[in-house]
N, C-alpha and C positions, 0 to 999 in steps of 0.2 A: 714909076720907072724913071718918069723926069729928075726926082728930088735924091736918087740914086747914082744915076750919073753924074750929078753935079757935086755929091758929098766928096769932101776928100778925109778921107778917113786918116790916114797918117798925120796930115797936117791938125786935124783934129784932136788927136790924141798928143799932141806936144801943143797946140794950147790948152785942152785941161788939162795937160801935166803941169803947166809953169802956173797954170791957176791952183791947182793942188797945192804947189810948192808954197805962193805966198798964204791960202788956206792955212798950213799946219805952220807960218810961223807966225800969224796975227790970232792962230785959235781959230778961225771961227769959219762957217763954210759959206758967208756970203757972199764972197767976192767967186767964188766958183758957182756958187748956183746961177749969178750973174750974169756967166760966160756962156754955161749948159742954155741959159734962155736965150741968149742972142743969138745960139749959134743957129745955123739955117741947118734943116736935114730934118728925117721923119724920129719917131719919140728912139725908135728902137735903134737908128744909126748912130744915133750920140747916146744910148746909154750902153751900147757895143766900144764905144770909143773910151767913155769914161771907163765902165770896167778894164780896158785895158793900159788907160791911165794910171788907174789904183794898184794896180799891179805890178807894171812897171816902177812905182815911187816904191811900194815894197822891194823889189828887187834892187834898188840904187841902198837902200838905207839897208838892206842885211850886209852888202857889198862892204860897204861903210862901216858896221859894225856901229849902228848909234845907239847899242842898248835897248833895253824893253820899252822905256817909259816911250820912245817913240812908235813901239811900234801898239804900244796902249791908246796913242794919238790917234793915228791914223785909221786905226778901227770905228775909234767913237765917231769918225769922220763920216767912213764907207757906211756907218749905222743909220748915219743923217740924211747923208745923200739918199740911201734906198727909202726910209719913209718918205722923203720929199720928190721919190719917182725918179732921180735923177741919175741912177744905174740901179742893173738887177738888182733884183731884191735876194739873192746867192748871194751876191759878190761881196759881203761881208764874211762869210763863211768861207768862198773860197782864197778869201786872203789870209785867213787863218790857219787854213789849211796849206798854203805856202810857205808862215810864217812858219809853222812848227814843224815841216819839212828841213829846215836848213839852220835852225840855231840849236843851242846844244840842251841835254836834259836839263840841266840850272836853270836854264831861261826856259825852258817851255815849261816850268813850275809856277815861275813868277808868270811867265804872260797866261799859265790857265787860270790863274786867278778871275783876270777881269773874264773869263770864260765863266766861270761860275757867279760871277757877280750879274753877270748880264743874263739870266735863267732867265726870269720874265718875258725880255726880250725875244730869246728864239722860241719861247711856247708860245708867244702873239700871237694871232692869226695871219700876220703880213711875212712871218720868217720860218713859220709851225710847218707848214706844207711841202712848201718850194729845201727847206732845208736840213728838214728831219734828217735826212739821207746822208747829207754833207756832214751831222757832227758825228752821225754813229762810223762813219767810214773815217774821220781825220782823228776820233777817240780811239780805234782799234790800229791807226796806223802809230799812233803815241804807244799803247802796249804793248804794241809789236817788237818794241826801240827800246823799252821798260825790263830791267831785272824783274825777275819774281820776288828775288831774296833781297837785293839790296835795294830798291826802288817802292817797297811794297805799300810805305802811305802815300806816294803818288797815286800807285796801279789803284787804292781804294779811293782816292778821291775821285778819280775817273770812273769808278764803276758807280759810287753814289751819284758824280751829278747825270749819267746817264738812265737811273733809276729813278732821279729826278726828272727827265725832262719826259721820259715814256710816259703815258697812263700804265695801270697794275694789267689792262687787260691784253698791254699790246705781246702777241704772243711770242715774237723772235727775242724778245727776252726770259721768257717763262724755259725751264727743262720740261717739258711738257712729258718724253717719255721715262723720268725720272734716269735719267743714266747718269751712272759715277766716271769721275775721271780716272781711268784707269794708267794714265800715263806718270801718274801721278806716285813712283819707284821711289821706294828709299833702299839706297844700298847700305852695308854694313860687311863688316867681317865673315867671312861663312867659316872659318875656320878659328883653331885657338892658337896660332903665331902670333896674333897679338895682344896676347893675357896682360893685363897689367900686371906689374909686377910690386908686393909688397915690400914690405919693412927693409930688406936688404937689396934690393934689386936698383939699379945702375939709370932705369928708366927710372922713377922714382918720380911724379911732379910736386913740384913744392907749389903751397896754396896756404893763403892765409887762416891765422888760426880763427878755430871754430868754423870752418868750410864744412869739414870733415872729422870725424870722430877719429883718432891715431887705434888703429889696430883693430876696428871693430866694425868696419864696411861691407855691408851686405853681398858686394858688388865683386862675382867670378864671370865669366865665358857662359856657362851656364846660364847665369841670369840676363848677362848680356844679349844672347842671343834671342833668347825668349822673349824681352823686352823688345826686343828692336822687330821681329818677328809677326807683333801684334798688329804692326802698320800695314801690311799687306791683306789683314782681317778688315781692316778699316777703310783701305782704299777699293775693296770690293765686299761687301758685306754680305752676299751672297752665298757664299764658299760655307757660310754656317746652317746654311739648313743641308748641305754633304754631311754624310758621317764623320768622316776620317776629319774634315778641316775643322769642324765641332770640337771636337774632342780636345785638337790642336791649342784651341783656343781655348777651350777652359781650362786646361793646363799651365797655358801660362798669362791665363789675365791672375787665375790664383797664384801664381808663382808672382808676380807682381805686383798685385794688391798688398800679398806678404810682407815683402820686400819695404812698401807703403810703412807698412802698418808697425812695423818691426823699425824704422827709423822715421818715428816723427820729429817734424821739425817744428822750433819756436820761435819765437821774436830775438834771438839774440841769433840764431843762427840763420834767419830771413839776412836774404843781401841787402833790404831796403834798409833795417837798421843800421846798415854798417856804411850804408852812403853818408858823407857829411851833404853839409848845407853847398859848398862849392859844388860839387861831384850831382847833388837834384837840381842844380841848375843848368848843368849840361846838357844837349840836344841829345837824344836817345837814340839808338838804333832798334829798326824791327826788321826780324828777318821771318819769312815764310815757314823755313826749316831748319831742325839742329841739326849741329855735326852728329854724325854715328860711332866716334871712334871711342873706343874702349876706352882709352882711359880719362875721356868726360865722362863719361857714366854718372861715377862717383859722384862728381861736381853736379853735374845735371839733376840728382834724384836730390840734391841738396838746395833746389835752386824752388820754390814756391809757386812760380808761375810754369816752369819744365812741369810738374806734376799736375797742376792744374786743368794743362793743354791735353796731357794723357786721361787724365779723370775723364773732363768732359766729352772727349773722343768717345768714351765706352759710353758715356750715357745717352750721345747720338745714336752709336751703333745698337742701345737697347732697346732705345726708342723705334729704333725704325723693325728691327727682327721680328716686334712686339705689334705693329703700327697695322692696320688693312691698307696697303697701297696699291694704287688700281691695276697696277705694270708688275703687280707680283703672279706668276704662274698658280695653281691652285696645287701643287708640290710643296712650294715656299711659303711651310706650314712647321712651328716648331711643337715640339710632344710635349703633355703635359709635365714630364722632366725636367726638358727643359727650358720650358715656363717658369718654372718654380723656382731655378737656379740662377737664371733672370733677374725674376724679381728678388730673390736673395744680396744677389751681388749688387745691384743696383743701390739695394739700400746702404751697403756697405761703403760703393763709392760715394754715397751722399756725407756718410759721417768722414769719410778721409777727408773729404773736401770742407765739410765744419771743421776739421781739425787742422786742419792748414793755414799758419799763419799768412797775412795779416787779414781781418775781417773774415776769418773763414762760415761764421753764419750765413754775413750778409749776401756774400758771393755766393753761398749755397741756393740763398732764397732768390737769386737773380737769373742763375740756369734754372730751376727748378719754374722760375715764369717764364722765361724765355722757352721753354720745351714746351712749356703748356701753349702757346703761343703757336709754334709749330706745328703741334695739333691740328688746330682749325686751317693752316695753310693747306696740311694734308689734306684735309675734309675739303677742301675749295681747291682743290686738284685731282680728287678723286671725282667733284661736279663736273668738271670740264670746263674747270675755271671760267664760272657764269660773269658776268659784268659786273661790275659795283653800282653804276651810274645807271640811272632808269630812265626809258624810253620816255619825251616827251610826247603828248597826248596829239594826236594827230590832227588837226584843224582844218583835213581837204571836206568839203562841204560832200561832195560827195562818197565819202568814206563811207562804204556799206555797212551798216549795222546789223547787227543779228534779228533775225525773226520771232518776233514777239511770241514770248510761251502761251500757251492755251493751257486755262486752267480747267479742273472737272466745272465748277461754278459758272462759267461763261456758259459751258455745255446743259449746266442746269435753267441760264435764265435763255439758251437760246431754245429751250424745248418747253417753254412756259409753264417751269414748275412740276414738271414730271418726279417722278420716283426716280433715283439713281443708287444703283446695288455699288460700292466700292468693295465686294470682295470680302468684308468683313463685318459680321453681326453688328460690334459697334460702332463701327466707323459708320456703317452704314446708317445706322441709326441717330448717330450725331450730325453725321451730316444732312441729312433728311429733317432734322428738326424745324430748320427754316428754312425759306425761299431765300433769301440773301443771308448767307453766314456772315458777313461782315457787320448788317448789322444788327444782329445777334448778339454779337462781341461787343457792340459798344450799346447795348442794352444797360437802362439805369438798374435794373435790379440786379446785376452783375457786381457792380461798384458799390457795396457793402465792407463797414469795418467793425467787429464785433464790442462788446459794451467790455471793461475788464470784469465785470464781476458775472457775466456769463462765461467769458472764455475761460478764467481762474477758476468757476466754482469746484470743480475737481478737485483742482488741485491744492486748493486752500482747506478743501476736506481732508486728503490723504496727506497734508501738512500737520494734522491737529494728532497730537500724542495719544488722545485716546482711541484715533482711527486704529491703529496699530497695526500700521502699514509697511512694510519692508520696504528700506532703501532702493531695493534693486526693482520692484514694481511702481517707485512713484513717477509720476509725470514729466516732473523737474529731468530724472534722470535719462531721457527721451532726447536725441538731438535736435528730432524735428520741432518737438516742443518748444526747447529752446531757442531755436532759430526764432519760429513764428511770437514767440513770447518777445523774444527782443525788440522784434519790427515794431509788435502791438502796446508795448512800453514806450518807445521810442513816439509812436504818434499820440497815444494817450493819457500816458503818467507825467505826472510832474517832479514825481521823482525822479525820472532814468536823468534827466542830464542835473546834474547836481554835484558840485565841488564838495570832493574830502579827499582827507589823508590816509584811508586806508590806502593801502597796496592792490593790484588785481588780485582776484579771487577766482575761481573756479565756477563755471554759469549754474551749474547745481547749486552750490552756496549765495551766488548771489540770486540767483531765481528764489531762494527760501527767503532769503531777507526782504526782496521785494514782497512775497507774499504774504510774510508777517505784516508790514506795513497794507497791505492793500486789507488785509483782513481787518486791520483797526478802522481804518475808512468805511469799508462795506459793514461790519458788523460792530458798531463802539461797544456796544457791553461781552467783548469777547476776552476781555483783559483781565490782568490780576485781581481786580477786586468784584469782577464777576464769580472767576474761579472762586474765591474766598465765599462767597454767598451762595454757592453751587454747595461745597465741601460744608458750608454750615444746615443749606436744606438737607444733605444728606445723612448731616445726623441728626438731624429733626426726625426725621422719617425714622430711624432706629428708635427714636422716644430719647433721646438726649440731649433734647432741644435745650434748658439750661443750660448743660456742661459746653456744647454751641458756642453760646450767645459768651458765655462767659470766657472761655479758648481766644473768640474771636476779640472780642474788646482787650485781654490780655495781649492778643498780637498788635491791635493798634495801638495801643499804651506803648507797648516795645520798639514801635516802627518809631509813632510823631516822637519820642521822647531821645532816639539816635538820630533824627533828622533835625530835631528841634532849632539844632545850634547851627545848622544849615541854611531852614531859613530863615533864620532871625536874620543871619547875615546877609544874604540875596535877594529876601522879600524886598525890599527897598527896590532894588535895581531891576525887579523883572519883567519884564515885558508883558506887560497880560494884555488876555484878547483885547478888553475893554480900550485900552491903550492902542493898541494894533489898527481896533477900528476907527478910533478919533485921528491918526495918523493919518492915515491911509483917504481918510476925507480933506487932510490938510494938503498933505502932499501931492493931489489932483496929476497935472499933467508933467509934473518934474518928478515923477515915481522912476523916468528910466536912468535921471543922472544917481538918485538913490542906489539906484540899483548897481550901476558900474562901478556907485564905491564901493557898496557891500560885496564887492567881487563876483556878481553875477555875468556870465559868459553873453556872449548876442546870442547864443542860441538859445538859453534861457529867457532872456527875454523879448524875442521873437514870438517863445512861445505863449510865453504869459499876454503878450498883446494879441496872439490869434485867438485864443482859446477863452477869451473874457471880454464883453464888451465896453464897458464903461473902466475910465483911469482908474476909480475909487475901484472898481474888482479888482481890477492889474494889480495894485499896488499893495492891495491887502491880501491876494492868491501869494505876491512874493514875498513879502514879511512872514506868512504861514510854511512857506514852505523852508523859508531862511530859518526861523527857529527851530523845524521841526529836524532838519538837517546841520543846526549845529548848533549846538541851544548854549553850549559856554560863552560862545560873542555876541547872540541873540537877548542884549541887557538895552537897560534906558542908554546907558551912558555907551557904548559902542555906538547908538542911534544918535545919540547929540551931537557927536566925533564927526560921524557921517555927512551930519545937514553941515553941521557950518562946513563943512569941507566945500560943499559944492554951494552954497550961498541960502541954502533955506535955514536962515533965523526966525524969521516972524513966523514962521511953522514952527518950530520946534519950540520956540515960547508959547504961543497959542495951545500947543498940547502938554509941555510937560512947564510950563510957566518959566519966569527969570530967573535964569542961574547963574 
């Protein structure tokens, strides 16, 4: 109470005023913080005083008229002072909010700027709380002062930086009971006193040419009315699941799409082409709403973006007739009629609107995401718009936890191994198998992985053309088959991870191919020149054993003497095992640079190093498998290529000597 009595608070507020004063003409706030420290009084007296300091310097300089840029100063000042404690932490806002009280719309555009540059700043934590209040009351007293029509990129940039600074959840932003603005009137004509009048008529407007087609304008009372008629459908969309306003409206959305569709328009009749280069450089006006009078019509249905605005109207309004939204009565249900009619015309207005110059695809493809879009809003309004942000995890030590579940098995080891019935033969059964089921489950005889040529032999059988097996009974053609085939390739074969240039195949086709190759593995005399020795015992067995023998040697005269000039040519270059395995001992522990040049994967040779113990395996499992998989680049000289690539010379001389 002492340090109350003694305060002089007037006297106070005119020395931080004159400290203010020299503040904003050296820039800087330290000769005032300066002041605010020496002065004597408790923290709240003097930041009662400076607030009314800052205040007062605002009211001298509007007086004065000194322009924005001062009053952009004096902000960033009060912004200072309040993180350095030195008046409320409001009194930025409320000087704001004085400011744009008393200057005129021009200036309170330029000074919302530094409002919206300063976003950060008021979602702090030191301006978020105490001022929330402050900007949504000084933003609503600005639209208040705001045209609709003629102000309208103001009024939006005030609503985004206000959807800016909310979170999504906070709800006096949300229309929570989905209600339309019903005040929301367009008036028009009700009568035909004022018909445009054609080709001889007195009213007559003149418009530049190609506006409007001379004599051939869609555009009566009639259409007018019905056109103008359909905004009252839109501003309550409701009215359509009534009969009668039903009816209304689809009389004259088709009366208008008509109208649409019956005068398209193109790039020479677009008003964008006929702007010059001067005329896109000028400041554009937006306005909320067209005029309604008759004789725009004309002009208006001729204007690209006028029909645009009406298209997309109906595609909201189909959206939503069409939409489950939670604030709809369970009346407000349309018939499969006029469903159908819906989605009809819907589609129709999609193609108007590709057919609309300029970019009428692209625009189409941007509502038509933008709606999709809207969807999911709906769907998170019909949740009760749950949060986005998730609850951090609670860290009170004493935070009660839930009561641990009690399994049957706790109840089996607390009864020492009794018999327990679960209600079902085999459940019961299975579970009764052991005293502890768990470890059961991790029992080694559990953890088994089958041989290929047991889990194959089936199907290597029902593979073989003399099984003469139908497609539709073989194993291959089984999903489960090939599921479990896949996994058992994958851990077993050397084949499944292997580079080629076929294309994907169909897991029946490729299951056969694998199974051919597995069959030449498992079974080596199961191949063509076995079959030749089969087809020759069988005519042995008739008693034709010469005619045989003779057949047969006739086929290999035929075969070696067409291959002859093959491998005269290749013999040279071929890789034979012989080769493969003097290789393979030379190349020791550098078989895996070998291998990255012959374009094997790491997973390939991951495997090759699990599945083989010693280098010398490694390196000759991957040369086998490399040739078997692609035998055109599997020559001496691709191998020479290879080594010196990666530095093994004295290997590859040692094996295939100095080249």
């Amino acid at each position: 109470m002492a340090a109350s009595i003694g305060f002089n608070f007037l006297g106070s507020v005119e020395k931080f005023t004159n400290a203010l004063r020299e503040s904003l003409s050296q820039k800087s706030n330290e000769e005032c913080i300066t002041v605010y420290k020496s002065y004597n009084g408790s923290e709240s007296e003097k930041k009662s005083a400076m607030d009314q300091a800052l205040r007062d310097i605002v009211r001298d300089l509007v007086m004065c008229d000194s322009g924005c840029d001062i009053y952009k100063i004096i902000l960033e000042h009060s912004i200072d002072l309040a993180k350095q404690d030195a008046c409320s932490h409001n009194t930025p806002l409320v000087i704001l909010s004085d400011i744009f009280d008393v200057i005129t719309i021009e200036q309170c555009q330029e000074v919302f700027n530094l409002v919206e540059q300063k976003l950060s700043v008021w979602k702090s934590k030191l301006f978020y709380d105490t001022g929330k209040n402050y900007l949504l009351r000084m933003c609503n007293d600005i639209l208040r002062r705001l045209s609709k029509s003629q102000n309208t990129v103001f009024c939006g940039r005030i609503q985004l930086f206000l959807s800016r600074l909310f979170p999504l959840s906070e709800k006096s932003a949300l229309n929570l009971m989905s209600n339309f603005n019903l005040e929301n009137v367009t008036t028009f004509m009700a009568n035909d006193g004022g018909k445009l009048k054609k080709e001889n008529g007195e009213d007559k407007m003149e418009v530049e040419d190609g506006e409007m087609d001379d004599g051939c304008s869609p555009v009566d009372y009639n259409l007018y009315r019905r056109f103008w008629s359909l905004q009252d459908i839109f501003r309550k969309p409701n009215q359509c699941y009534e009969k009668l306003p039903w009816k209304q409206f689809v009389a004259n959305s088709e009366a208008v799409l008509k109208a649409f569709a019956s005068a398209k328009l193109d790039d020479n009749k677009s008003s964008r082409r006929k702007l010059d280069k001067r005329r896109q450089t000028e400041t554009k006006s937006f306005f909320a709403k067209y005029l309604t009078s008759e004789k725009l019509l004309d002009l208006q249905l001729n204007d690209s973006n006028f029909r645009r605005y009406v298209l997309v109207q109906m595609l909201i309004l189909f959206q939503y007739l069409t939409a489950q939204v939670r604030f709809k009565s369970s009346s407000q249900v349309l018939s499969e009629d006029n469903l159908t009619w819906t989605k009809t015309t819907q589609d129709k207005v999609y193609q108007l609107i590709r057919e609309t110059p300029p970019d009428g695809d692209s625009f189409a493809k941007t509502v038509e995401h933008t709606l999709t879009r809207e969807e999911f809003w709906n769907k998170w309004k019909n949740d009760s718009c749950p949060s986005f942000e998730k609850e951090p995890m609670s860290e009170n030590p004493k935070h009660k936890t839930k009561a641990k579940r009690r399994w049957v098995g706790d109840d089996l080891q607390a009864s020492g191994g009794k018999f327990v019935k679960m209600g079902s033969a085999e459940l019961t059964r299975l579970w009764n198998l052991s005293p502890d089921n768990m470890d059961a489950c991790k029992d080694e005889k559990r953890v088994f992985l089958p041989s290929l040529e047991d889990y194959f032999s089936d199907a290597i059988d029902q593979n073989d053309p003399e099984a003469m097996i139908e497609d539709q009974y073989k194993l291959i053609n089984d999903q489960i088959f090939q599921w479990k085939s896949l996994r058992l390739l994958a851990r077993r074969s050397p084949h499944f991870f292997t580079h080629t240039n076929t294309p994907a195949v169909p897991q029946p086709q490729y299951l056969e191919m694998m199974l051919n190759r597995l069959a030449k593995e498992i079974h080596p005399n199961t191949g063509p020149q076995s079959m030749q020795e089969n087809q020759v015992e069988v005519k042995t067995d008739i008693g034709d054993e010469e005619e045989a023998i003779k057949e047969s040697q006739e086929d290999n005269d035929l075969r070696q003497s067409g291959d002859q000039g093959k491998e005269d040519e290749n013999n040279e270059d071929a890789l034979t095992p012989q080769l493969m395995e003097e290789l393979s001992k030379q190349v020791g522990s550098m078989w895996k640079r070998l291998g990255l040049e012959l374009n094997f994967p790491e997973d390939d040779i991951s495997y090759f190093e699990k599945e083989n113990e010693s280098n010398q395996e490694r390196a000759l499992k991957m040369l086998t498998v490399w040739q078997e998989t692609d035998p055109d680049r599997a020559t001496i000289s691709t191998v020479k290529m290879a080594m010196k690539e990666v530095g093994m010379t004295e290997a590859m001389e040692a094996v295939f000597g100095v080249s």
